[in-house]
N, C-alpha and C positions, 0 to 999 in steps of 0.2 A: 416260397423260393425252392429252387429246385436242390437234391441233397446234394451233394458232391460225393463222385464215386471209394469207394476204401477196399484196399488188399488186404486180406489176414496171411497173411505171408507162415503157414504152420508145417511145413519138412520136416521132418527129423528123423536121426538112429541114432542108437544108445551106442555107448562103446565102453562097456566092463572090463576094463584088463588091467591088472595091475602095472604099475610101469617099466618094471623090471622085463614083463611079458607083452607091451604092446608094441605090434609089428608097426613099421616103415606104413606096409600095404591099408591097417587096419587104420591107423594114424589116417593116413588121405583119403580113406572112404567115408571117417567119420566128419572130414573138415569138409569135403567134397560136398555129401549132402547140405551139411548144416552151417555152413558158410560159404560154400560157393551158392549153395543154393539160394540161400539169403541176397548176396550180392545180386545176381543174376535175375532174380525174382521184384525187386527193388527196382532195377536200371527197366525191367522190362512195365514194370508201372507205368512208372516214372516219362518211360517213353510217348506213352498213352495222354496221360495227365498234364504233361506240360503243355503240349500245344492245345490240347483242350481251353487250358486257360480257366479252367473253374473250381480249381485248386482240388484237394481230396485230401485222404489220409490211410497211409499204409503201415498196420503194427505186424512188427514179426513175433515169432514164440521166441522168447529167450530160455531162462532156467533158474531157479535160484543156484544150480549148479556153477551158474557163471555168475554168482556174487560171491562164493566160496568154494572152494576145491571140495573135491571128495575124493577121500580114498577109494584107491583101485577104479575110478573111472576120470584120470587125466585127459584124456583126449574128446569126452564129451564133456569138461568142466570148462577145459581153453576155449572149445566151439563155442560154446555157448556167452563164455567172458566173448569171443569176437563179435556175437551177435549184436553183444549190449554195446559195443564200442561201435561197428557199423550203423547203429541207430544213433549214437550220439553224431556221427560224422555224416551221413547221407540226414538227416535233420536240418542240417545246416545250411548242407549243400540247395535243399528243398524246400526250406522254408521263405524265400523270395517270389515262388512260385503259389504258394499258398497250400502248400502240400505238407503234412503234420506225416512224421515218422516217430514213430514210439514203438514198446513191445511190451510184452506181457512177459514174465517172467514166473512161470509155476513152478509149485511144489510137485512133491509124488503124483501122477495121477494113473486112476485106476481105468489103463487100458491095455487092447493084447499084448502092445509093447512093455506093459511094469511088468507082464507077465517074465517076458524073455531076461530084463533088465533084473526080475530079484532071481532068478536063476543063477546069471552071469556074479551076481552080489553075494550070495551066498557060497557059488565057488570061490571065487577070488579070495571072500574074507571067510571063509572056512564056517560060515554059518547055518545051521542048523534050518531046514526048508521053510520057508514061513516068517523066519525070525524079520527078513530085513524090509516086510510090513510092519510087523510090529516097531521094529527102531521108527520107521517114519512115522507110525501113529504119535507115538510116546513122545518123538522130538515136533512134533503139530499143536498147538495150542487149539487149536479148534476140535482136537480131538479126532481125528479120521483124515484116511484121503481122500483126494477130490475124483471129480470125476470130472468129463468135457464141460457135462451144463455150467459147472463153476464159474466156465472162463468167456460164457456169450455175453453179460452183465459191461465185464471190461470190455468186450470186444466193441460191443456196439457203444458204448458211452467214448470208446477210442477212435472211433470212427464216424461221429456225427458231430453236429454244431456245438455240441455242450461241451467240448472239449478243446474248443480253437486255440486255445493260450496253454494248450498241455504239448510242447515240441521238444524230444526226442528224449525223454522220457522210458522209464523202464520200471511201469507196473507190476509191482510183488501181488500176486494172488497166490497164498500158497498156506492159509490157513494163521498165521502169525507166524512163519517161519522163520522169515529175514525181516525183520523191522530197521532197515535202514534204508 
């Protein structure tokens, strides 16, 4: 049988500001990318896949950031809480279709972007250069952070046949960080 097609739906920017200091402008660039993108990215599947008529499956990157706030980065904690909400409700909307929407939701992971993100982290919370790997190690049960290859395992078990009965969903890879 032939596969059915799958989006990794994966945009993102960080957005380090404490709240007190996050701008109107900095607020809609970080919802812009990482939830209009989402939306947009989904509907433009979606457009594909439905009259196709052979159903698929599209996960976007969510965050463990948006299973729990983090200080000094509100505006990429709510993006990302919308992500996981957009999966639960475009799911729904989709799954008559035979089109499975889930996300993956990661921990820290180590790309140029943590770079810019423990910068931004360590101004914000006045920590010392370095430190705010170290807090992610220490708070990871797995002991380290991830890196991309972490997250192809979920990807493709999200987006193939082994997963049919897994709809709208939001996949914690993130080392044991969020167990809920």
């Amino acid at each position: 049988a032939a596969v059915p097609a799958f989006v990794v739906n994966c945009a993102g920017v960080s957005g380090m500001q404490a709240l007190a200091d996050v701008t109107e402008a900095e607020w809609d660039r970080v919802f812009a990318v990482n939830v209009k993108g989402v939306v947009f990215t989904i509907q433009a599947a979606a457009r594909h896949m439905v009259p196709a008529g052979k159903g698929g499956a599209i996960i976007s990157i969510a965050s463990g950031a948006g299973r729990r706030g983090v200080p000094g980065a509100s505006a990429y904690a709510a993006s990302k809480a919308a992500v996981i909400s957009i999966t639960q409700s475009t799911a729904q909307e989709l799954i008559p279709h035979r089109i499975r929407v889930n996300a993956i939701a990661p921990g820290a992971v180590r790309t140029p972007m943590w770079q810019e993100v423990e910068k931004r982290f360590n101004a914000v919370l006045g920590d010392a250069v370095g430190s705010a790997e170290t807090v992610q190690v220490a708070a990871t049960p797995a002991g380290r952070m991830s890196t991309p290859a972490d997250y192809v395992g979920a990807a493709l078990y999200l987006g193939t046949a082994e997963s049919d009965y897994v709809v709208g969903q939001t996949l914690n890879v993130d080392g044991g960080m969020h167990m809920c």
